[in-house]
C-alpha positions as CSV (number, residue, x, y, z in Angstrom):
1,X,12.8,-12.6,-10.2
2,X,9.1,-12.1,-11.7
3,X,9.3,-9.2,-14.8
4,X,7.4,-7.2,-12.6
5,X,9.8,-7.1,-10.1
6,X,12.6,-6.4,-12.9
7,X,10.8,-3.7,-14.3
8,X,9.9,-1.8,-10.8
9,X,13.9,-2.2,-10.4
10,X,14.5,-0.8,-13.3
11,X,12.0,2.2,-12.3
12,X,12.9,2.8,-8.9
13,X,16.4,2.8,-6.9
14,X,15.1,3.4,-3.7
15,X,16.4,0.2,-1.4
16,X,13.8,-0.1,1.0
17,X,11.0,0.0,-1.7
18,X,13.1,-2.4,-3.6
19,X,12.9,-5.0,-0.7
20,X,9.3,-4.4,0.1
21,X,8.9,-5.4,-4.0
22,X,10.9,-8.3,-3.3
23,X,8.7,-9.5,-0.3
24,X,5.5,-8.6,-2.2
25,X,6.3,-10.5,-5.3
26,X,7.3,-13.6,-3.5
27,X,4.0,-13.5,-1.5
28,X,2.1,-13.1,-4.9
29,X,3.7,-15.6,-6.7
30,X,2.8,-18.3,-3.8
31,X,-0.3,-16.8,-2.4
32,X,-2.4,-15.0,-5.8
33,X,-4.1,-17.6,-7.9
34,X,-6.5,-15.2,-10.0
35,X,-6.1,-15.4,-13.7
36,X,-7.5,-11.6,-13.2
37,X,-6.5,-8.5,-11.6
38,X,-8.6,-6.3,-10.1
39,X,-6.9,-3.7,-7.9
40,X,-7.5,-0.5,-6.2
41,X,-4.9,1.9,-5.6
42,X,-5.8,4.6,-2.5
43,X,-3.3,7.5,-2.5
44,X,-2.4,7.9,-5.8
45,X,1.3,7.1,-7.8
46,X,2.3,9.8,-9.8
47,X,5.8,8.8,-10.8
48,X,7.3,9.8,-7.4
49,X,11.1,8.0,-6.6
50,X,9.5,5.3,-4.1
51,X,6.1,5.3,-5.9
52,X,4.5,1.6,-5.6
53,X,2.0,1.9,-8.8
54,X,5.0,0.9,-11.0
55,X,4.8,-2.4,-9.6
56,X,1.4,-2.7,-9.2
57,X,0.6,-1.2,-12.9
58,X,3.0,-4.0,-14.6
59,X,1.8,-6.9,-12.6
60,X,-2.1,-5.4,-13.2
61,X,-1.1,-5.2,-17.2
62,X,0.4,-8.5,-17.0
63,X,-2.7,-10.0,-16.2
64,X,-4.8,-8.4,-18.5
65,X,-6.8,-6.7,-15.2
66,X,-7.7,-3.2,-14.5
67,X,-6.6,-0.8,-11.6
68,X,-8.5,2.1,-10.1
69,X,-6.7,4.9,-7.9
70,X,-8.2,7.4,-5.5
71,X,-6.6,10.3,-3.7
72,X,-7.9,13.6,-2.2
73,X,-5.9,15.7,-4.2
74,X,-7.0,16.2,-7.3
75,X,-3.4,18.0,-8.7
76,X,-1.8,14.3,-7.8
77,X,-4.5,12.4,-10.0
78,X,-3.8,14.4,-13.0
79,X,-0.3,13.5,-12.5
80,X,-1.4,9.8,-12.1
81,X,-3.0,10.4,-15.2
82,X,0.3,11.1,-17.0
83,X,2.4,8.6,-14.9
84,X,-0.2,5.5,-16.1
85,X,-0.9,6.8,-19.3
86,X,3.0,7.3,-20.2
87,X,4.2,4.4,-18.4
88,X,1.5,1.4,-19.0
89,X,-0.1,2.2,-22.3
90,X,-3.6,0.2,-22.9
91,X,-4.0,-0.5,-19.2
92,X,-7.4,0.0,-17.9
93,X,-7.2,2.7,-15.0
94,X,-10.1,4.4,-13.4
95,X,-9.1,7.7,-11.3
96,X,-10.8,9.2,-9.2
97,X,-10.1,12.6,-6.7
98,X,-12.0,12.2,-3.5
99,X,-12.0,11.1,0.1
100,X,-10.7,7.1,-0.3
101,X,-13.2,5.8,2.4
102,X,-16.2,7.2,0.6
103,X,-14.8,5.5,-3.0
104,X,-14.1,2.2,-1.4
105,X,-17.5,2.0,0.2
106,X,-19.0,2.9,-3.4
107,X,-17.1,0.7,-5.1
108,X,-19.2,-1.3,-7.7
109,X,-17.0,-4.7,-8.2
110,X,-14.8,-7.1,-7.0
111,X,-11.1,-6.4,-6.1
112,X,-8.4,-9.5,-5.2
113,X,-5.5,-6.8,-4.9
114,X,-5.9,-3.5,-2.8
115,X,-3.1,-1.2,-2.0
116,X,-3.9,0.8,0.9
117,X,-1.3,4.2,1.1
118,X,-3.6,7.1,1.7
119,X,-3.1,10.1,4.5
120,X,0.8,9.7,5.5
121,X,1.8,8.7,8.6
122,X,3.6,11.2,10.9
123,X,5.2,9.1,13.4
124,X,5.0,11.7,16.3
125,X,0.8,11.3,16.0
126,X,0.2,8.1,14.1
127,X,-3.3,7.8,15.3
128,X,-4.8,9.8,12.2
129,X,-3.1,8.0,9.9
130,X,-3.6,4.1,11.6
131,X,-7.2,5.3,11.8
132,X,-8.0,6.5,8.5
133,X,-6.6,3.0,7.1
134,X,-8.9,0.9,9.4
135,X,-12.0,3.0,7.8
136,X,-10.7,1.7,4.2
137,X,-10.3,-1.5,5.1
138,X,-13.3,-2.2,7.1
139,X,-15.0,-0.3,3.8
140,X,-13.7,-3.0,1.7
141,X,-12.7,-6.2,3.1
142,X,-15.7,-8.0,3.1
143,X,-16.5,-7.6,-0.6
144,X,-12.8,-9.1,-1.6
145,X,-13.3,-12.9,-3.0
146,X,-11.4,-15.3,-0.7
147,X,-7.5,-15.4,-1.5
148,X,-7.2,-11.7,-2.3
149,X,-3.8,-9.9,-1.0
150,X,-4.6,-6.5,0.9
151,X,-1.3,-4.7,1.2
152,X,-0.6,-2.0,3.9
153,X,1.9,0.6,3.8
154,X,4.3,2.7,6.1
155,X,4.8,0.2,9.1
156,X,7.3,0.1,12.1
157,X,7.7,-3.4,14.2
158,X,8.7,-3.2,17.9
159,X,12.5,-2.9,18.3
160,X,12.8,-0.4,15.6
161,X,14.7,3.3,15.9
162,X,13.0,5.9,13.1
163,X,15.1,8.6,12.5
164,X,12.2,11.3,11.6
165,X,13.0,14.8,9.8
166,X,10.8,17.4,11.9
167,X,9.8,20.5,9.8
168,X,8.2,23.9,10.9
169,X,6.7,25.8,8.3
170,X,8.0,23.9,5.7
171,X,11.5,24.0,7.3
172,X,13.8,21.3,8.2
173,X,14.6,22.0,12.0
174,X,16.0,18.6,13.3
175,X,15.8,14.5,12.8
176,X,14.5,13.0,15.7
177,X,14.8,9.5,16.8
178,X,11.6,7.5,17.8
179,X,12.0,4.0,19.5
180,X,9.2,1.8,18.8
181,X,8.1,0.4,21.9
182,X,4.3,-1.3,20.9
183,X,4.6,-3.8,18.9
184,X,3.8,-1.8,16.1
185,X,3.3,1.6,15.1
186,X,1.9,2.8,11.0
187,X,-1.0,3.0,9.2
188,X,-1.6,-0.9,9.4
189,X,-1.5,-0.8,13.0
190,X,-5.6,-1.5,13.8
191,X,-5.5,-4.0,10.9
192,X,-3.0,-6.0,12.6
193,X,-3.9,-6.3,15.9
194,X,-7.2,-7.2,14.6
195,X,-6.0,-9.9,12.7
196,X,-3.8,-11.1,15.1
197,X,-5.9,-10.6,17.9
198,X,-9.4,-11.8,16.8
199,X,-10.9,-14.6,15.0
200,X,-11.0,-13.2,11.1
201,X,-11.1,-14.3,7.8
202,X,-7.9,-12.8,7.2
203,X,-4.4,-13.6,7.9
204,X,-0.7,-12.1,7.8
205,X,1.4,-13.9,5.3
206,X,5.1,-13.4,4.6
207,X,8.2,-13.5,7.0
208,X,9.5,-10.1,7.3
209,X,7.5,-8.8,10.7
210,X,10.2,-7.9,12.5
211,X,12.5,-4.8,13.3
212,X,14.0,-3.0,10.9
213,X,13.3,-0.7,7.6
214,X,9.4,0.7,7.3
215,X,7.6,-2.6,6.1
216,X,4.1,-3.2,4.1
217,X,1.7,-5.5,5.6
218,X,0.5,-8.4,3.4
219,X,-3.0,-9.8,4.7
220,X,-4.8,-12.9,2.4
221,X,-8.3,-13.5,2.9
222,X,-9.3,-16.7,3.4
């Protein structure tokens, strides 16, 4: 177990973010061969219970690198602000409140590790969400050196149930199953049918693509 890993657990107890850490910092270990970090965050961590940026923040720190994070709302950056500030003293964090496809296409540098995690996905109408990821990864792949990691959130392989809580007016009315029948349904979805599907200079790396909890995709440029 890498210290980053040990000090996300230590940080956050939920199971299925636990075991997409796990998976992540296996594929990093093997597959990241930078001796500097440059990531980007886009929707924001702010110290939430599942909140990925612990993990990200320690391995970035490790490295001596710098990590910039973008979200629309600007009340959830100043809480970045106190979450990376309080947590990861010294590291080198750029925030920024905005729409995250405009930022990426701005960008001014060169990132090997992207986190994409912006607009959530409502699995009843996915399309928004699937969508809106595509736009920041077609903003930003091509200026990411060969051998970055992109990593997608909130993804469903074919042969999962999701047991989703439906709300009206900000109340709970019921939980309602969803089978997925395509082969997959989240915000990677367009990412990874075109990376499957197409000749690219990117590829899926890591073995846990199949049914089960939500999963992160984990694309390396080649």
């Amino acid at each position: 177990m890498s210290k980053h890993l040990d000090f996300f657990k230590t940080h956050i107890d939920n199971p299925i973010r636990v075991q997409q850490a796990q998976v992540l910092d296996s594929i990093l270990e093997e597959h990241f061969k930078f001796d500097h970090v440059e990531c980007i965050e886009t929707g924001c961590s702010f110290g939430g219970y599942d909140d990925f940026g612990t993990y990200l923040g320690s391995f970035c720190k490790d490295f001596n690198g710098k990590l910039s994070t973008v979200d629309i709302n600007c009340d959830s950056i100043e809480k970045s602000k106190t979450f990376y500030n309080g947590l990861f003293e010294g590291l080198d964090v750029t925030f920024r409140c905005g729409d995250s496809v405009e930022f990426l296409k701005e960008y001014n540098g060169t990132p090997n590790l992207v986190h994409l995690d912006s607009w959530d996905l409502e699995i009843p109408n996915p399309l928004s969400s699937m969508l809106h990821c595509w736009l920041e990864f077609d903003a930003i792949k091509d200026r990411m050196p060969s051998g970055s990691i992109c990593i997608v959130d909130d993804n469903y392989l074919n042969g999962t149930t999701v047991y989703w809580n439906m709300y009206n007016n900000g109340n709970f009315v019921k939980t309602q199953p969803y089978d997925i029948t395509y082969d997959i349904v989240g915000k990677g979805s367009l990412i990874y049918h075109w990376v499957k599907n197409y000749s690219t200079d990117w590829e899926l790396v890591g073995n846990h693509y199949i049914a089960g909890p939500c999963i992160k995709l984990i694309l390396k440029k080649l």
